[in-house]
Every structure is written in C-alpha cells, then in structure tokens.
N, C-alpha and C positions, 0 to 999 in steps of 0.2 A: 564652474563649480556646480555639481548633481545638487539640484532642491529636492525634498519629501517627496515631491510629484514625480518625479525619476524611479523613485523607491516604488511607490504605487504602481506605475505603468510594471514594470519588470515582475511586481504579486498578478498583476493582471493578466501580463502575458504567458506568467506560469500557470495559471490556473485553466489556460486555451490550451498550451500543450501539457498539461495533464487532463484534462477531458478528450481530447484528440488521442492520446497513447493510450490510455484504457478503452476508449471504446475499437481501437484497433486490436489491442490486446487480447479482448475478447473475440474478436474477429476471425484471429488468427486460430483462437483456442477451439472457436466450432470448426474451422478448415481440419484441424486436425482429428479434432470428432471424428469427421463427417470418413478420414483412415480407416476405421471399423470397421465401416460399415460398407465404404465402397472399395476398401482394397487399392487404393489407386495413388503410387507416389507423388502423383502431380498437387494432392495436398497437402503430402508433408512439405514440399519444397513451398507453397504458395503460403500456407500456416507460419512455417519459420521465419520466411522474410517478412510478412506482415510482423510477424512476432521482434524480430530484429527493427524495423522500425518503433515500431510502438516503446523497446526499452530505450530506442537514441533520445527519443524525442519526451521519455520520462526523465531522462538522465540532465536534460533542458529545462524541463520545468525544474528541476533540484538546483539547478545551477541558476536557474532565473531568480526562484526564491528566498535561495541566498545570498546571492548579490542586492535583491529588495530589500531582507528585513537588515541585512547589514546600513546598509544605507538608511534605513526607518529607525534602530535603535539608536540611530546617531541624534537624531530629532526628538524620540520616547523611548526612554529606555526598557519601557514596560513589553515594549513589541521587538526585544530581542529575545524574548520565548520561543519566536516564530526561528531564529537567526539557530538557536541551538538546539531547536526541535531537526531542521535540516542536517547540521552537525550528528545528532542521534541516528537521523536514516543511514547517512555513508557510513558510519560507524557500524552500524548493523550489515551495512554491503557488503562490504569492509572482513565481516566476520565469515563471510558464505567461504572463500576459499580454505579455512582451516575446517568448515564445518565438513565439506566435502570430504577434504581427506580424513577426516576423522572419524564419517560416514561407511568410506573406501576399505577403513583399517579394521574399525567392529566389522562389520559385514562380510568380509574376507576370514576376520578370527573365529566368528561364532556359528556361522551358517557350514560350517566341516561338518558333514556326515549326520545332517537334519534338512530335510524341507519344510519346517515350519519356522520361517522367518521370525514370527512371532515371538515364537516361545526359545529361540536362539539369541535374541538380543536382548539386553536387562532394561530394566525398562529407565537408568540412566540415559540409557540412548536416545528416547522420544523424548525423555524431560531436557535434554541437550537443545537437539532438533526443535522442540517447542520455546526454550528461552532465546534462540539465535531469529528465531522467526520474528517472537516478540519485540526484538529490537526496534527495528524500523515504523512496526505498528504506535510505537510509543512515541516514536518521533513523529511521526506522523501528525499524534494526536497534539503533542507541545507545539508542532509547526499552523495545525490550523488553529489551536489555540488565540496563535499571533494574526490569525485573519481573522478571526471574532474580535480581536482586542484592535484591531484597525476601526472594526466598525462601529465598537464603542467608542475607541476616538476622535474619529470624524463625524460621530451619530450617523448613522450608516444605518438603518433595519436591514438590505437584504445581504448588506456583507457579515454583520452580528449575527442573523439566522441561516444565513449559506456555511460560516465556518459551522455552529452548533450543531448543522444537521451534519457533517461529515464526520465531524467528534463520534457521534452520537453513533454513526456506521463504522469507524473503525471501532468503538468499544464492542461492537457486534463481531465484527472478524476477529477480536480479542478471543471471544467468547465460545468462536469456533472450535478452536484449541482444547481445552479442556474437554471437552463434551467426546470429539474425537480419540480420543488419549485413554478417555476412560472406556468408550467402544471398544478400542481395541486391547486394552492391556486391563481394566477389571472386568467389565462385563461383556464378551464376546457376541452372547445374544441380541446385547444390544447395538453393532455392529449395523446392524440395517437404520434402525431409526435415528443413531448417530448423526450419518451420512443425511437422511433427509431433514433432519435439526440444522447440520453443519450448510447444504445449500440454501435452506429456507432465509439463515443469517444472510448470506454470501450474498443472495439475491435482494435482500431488505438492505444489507451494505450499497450492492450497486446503486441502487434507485434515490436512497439518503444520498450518495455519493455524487449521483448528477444533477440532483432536482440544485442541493446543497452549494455544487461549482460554479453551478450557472445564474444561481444567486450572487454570490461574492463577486461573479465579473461583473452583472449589470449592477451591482452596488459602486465597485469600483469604478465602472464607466461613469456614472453618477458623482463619483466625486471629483473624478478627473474634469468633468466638463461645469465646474462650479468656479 
C-alpha cells in the first residue's frame, strides 16, 4: 500500500522533470534563433529534437504530478487543488487540436485578397487564441497552488515559498496576454513596447519559475528525509 511519502517523492520528482524540460526548452528555442541568423538547417534539426525532448519529459512531470496529488488528496483533501489544477492543464492540451483547425479555417477564409493578417481576421480570433492559452496557465496556477498547500501542511517554508513564487510568474505570463492583444489589435503603435512588456514578464516568469522549483524540491527533500 502507497503511504503520503509516495505522493511526495512523485511532486518531487515532477518538479526535477519540469526544471529539466524548461530549461531544455529554452534551449532548443535559442538553437532555433540562432536559424536567422546563421542560415544553417543543422539548427532547426538540433532546436526540434531538444524541443521534442523537453515536451516528453514535460508531459512526465504532468503525469508524475498527478499520480502524487492523487495519492495526497487521499490523505488531505485540501491538496486535491494540485490533483485538478493537472486535470485543467490536459484539458487545455486537450483543446490545441480544434484550436489549430480553427486557426487553419479563419486564416484560409479571411486572408483572400488582403496582406494584412491583422486587419483580415476579427478580432474573435485572438480572444479565441488567448482563452485556449489561458487554460493551462490556470491550471498551472491551481496545480502549484497544491505545492504551496503541501507546504503549509507539513510546515515546509521553502516548498510554501517555491509554490508562491511560481504562482506569482504564471499570473505574470497571464498578464502577457492582454497587453499583446491590445498591441496588436487597439493600438498598433504600441506594437514595439508591447513586445518589450510581453519579454520583460516572460523573463521575470522564468527566473520566479526556477528560483520558485528549486525551492519546493529542497523543501520536499527536507520533508522526505524527516
């Protein structure tokens, strides 16, 4: 029979492969940069496959996480927040194949006999695109929710403060959203500063993101060895 401590090790080990798939992720995303600039397929091919690892081993951490807090709600049922915050993410996965084609279909209908993408598609279309995004950002947020609420109930400081500050950077890449949306579809001009708004979050995400991860694991290490 799985004891709480089972639950814990599997948040643990999801929290190692989600710091490991993002910072490969990233990885991958400068390889393909770096296309631009040097012209050179050997980083699209080298970008992709980092990039295909980095989603296996995201897809691991979702599946670790949910097997943990399923197994911890069983014990507190306060920390099945964490259990339906994962639920939330696939559900938003879940939703990318109709958003694609749905993508495929305005795109194809509206952009006849206009090069301005822009002003070719309504602007339902971003508000789409933007609620199908949101999904997963919000599960995200109820999933670390459930690693702050671990570390309230083991009294944990750095698993309480590692979930808070990831909170705290997805409500930032929340935040992205809007501000881009409004660049491009009310004020054009504002188009440039958008974009350095939108990275400034992106990059104050990252940084909350890892300081935030690598708290909750040494929290969790900490409670496992008690």
């Amino acid at each position: 029979m799985q004891s709480e401590f089972d639950g814990l090790r599997n948040i643990r080990s999801a929290l190692a492969f989600l710091v490991i798939s993002q910072v490969l992720l990233e990885a991958g995303a400068v390889f393909l940069l770096f296309l631009f600039f040097a012209e050179d397929v050997t980083y699209v091919l080298v970008g992709g496959l980092i990039i295909l690892v980095a989603f296996s081993l995201y897809f691991l951490s979702l599946a670790k996480f949910r097997s943990g807090f399923k197994l911890l709600r069983s014990f507190y049922k306060h920390l099945g927040i964490g259990y339906l915050g994962v639920n939330v993410i696939i559900t938003g996965y879940a939703l990318i194949p109709l958003l694609i084609l749905y993508d495929i279909h305005m795109v194809t209908s509206n952009v006849v006999g206009t090069f301005n993408l822009q002003l070719a598609l309504p602007p339902i279309f971003y508000l789409f695109n933007a609620l199908v995004a949101l999904v997963p950002a919000l599960g995200n947020i109820l999933m670390m929710l459930g690693v702050y609420r671990i570390g309230n109930t083991y009294n944990e400081a750095n698993v309480r403060v590692g979930g808070m500050l990831i909170i705290v950077g997805s409500i930032l890449s929340i935040a992205e959203m809007p501000i881009e949306i409004y660049g491009y579809l009310v004020a054009p001009n504002f188009i440039l500063p958008a974009i350095i708004i939108a990275v400034s979050l992106f990059v104050a995400n990252s940084v909350l993101f890892f300081i935030g991860a690598l708290l909750a694991y040494q929290g969790l290490s900490k409670i496992l060895r008690k």
